[in-house]
N, C-alpha and C positions, 0 to 999 in steps of 0.2 A: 200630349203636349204638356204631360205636368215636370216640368223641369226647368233649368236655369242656365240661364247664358250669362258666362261670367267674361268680361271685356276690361282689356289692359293697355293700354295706349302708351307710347313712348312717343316723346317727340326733340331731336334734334336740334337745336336753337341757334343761331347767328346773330353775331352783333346789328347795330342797326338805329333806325328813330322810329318813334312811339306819333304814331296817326291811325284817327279810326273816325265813321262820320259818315253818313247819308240820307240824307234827305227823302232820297224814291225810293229806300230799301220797305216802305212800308207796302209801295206799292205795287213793290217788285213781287212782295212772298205774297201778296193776296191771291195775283194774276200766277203765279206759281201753284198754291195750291185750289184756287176755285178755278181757272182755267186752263187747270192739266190736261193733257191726253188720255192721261189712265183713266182708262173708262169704268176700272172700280168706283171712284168717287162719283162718277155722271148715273150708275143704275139704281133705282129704286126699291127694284124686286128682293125679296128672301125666300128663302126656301118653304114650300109649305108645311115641313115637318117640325118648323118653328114657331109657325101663325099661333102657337099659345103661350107663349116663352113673353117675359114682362119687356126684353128688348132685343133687339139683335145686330150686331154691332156687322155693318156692311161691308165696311172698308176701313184701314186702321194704317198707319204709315207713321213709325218712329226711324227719325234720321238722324246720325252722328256724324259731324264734320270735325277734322283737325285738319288744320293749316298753316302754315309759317311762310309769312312774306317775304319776299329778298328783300333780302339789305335791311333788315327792319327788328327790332328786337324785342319782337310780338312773337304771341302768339294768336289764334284766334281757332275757336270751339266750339260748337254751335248745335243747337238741340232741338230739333221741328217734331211736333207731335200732329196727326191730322186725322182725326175720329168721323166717320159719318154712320149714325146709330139711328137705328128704327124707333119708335116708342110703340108700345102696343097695351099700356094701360099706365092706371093711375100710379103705381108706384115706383116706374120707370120713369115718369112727368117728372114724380116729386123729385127724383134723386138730382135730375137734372135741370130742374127748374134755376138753382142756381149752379155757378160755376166759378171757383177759384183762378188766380192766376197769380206771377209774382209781378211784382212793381221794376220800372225801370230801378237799378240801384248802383251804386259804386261801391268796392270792396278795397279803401286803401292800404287795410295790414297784406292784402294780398295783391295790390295793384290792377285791380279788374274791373271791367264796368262791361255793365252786362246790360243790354239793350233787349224788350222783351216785341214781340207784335204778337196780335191778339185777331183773331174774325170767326164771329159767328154769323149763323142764319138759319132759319125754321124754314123746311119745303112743307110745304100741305099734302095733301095726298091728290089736290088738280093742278098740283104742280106749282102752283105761285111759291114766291121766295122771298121772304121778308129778313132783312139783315138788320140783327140787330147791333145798337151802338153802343160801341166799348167803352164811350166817352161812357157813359152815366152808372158806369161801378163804381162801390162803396170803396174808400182807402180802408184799409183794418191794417192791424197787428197783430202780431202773435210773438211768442219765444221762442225760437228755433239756437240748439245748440248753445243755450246760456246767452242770445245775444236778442235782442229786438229784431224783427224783420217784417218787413212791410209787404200785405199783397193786397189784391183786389177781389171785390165778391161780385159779379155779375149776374142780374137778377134776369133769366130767359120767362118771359110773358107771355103767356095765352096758349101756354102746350097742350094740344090734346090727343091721346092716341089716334095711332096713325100717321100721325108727325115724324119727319126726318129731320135731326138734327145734325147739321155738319159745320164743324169747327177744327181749328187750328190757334195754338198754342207754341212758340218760336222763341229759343233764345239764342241770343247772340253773344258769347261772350268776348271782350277783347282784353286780353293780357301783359304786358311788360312786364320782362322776364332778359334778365342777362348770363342766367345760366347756360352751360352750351347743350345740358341734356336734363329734359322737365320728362317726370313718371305724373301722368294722371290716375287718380284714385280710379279705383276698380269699379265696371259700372254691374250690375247685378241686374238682369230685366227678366221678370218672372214672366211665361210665358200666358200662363194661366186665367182664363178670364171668369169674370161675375158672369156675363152673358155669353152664347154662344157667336162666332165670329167667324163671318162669309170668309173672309182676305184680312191677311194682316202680313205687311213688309217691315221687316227691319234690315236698315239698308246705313251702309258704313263708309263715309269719303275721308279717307288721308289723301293728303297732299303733300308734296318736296320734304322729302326728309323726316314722315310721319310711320310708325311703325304699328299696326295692330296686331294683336294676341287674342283667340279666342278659343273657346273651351263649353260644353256643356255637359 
């Protein structure tokens, strides 16, 4: 698996009006990825040839959406990441005791606003499930590409080997765009991991008028 999926998006554009907004989207992608069917995110178990490995990543799910509304002179983009990793000692804890993410943001030179949702939760190993709350991460900054940009640091509490850690990470982008044909930059996803990995899907939605290119 040591190699690179290199992803090229085209997408089509129509005239149109600029609307984006939901309220239960938050609680649409929780009940999406904690109460999926796939029963990789529901099993606990690892392989025994890994019980001495620092973590072992269970199940892994990165999803890429494009989409173009009728009549509407958007676009929208969207980026779900959804991890459930083993810990099986202390220096797996520490790595993921905290955890980054980006802040809701608007991007006027490029007309986008990008909506983030965010869910964690620690399973124990008798199976209780404690979710932790996204509200109480740290706002930070950093310099990204010569510009300020704002993310969150989320501190995960009381980890101890043994612990299942399963979270998701979602962005949503929305675009206004009156060109009739938008090239998205080339997405690069190394396949390669720090830990060994039970399941891992990368999974790709175009919709109306959305063209993908891939290659490895």
């Amino acid at each position: 698996m040591n190699f690179k999926s290199a992803i090229c998006f085209l997408l089509c554009i129509g005239p149109a009006m600029h609307a984006f907004s939901n309220d239960e989207r938050d609680d649409e992608i929780r009940n999406e990825m904690w109460v999926t069917p796939d029963k990789r995110f529901h099993t606990t178990d690892v392989p025994a040839k890994w019980k001495d490995k620092s973590a072992v990543i269970i199940a892994q799910l990165n999803r890429f959406e494009y989409r173009k509304p009728v009549m509407r002179n958007l676009l929208r983009y969207n980026d779900y990441s959804h991890i459930r990793v083993k810990l099986n000692d202390k220096n797996a804890i520490t790595k993921y005791s905290e955890i980054t993410f980006l802040s809701n943001r608007t991007d006027n030179s490029e007309g986008e606003y990008i909506k983030v949702y965010v869910g964690f939760k620690v399973i124990k190993p008798g199976g209780k499930e404690i979710i932790i709350d996204p509200s109480k991460a740290v706002k930070m900054e950093r310099e990204y590409r010569g510009r300020a940009q704002s993310y969150k640091k989320l501190a995960i509490p009381n980890l101890e080997p043994g612990d299942i850690l399963d979270y998701y990470i979602c962005e949503e982008t929305t675009r206004a765009n009156a060109n009739y044909i938008h090239f998205f930059d080339p997405v690069i996803y190394t396949l390669q991991q720090e830990y060994p990995v039970i399941s891992h899907k990368l999974e790709f939605r175009a919709e109306r008028k959305c063209y993908i290119n891939l290659r490895s």
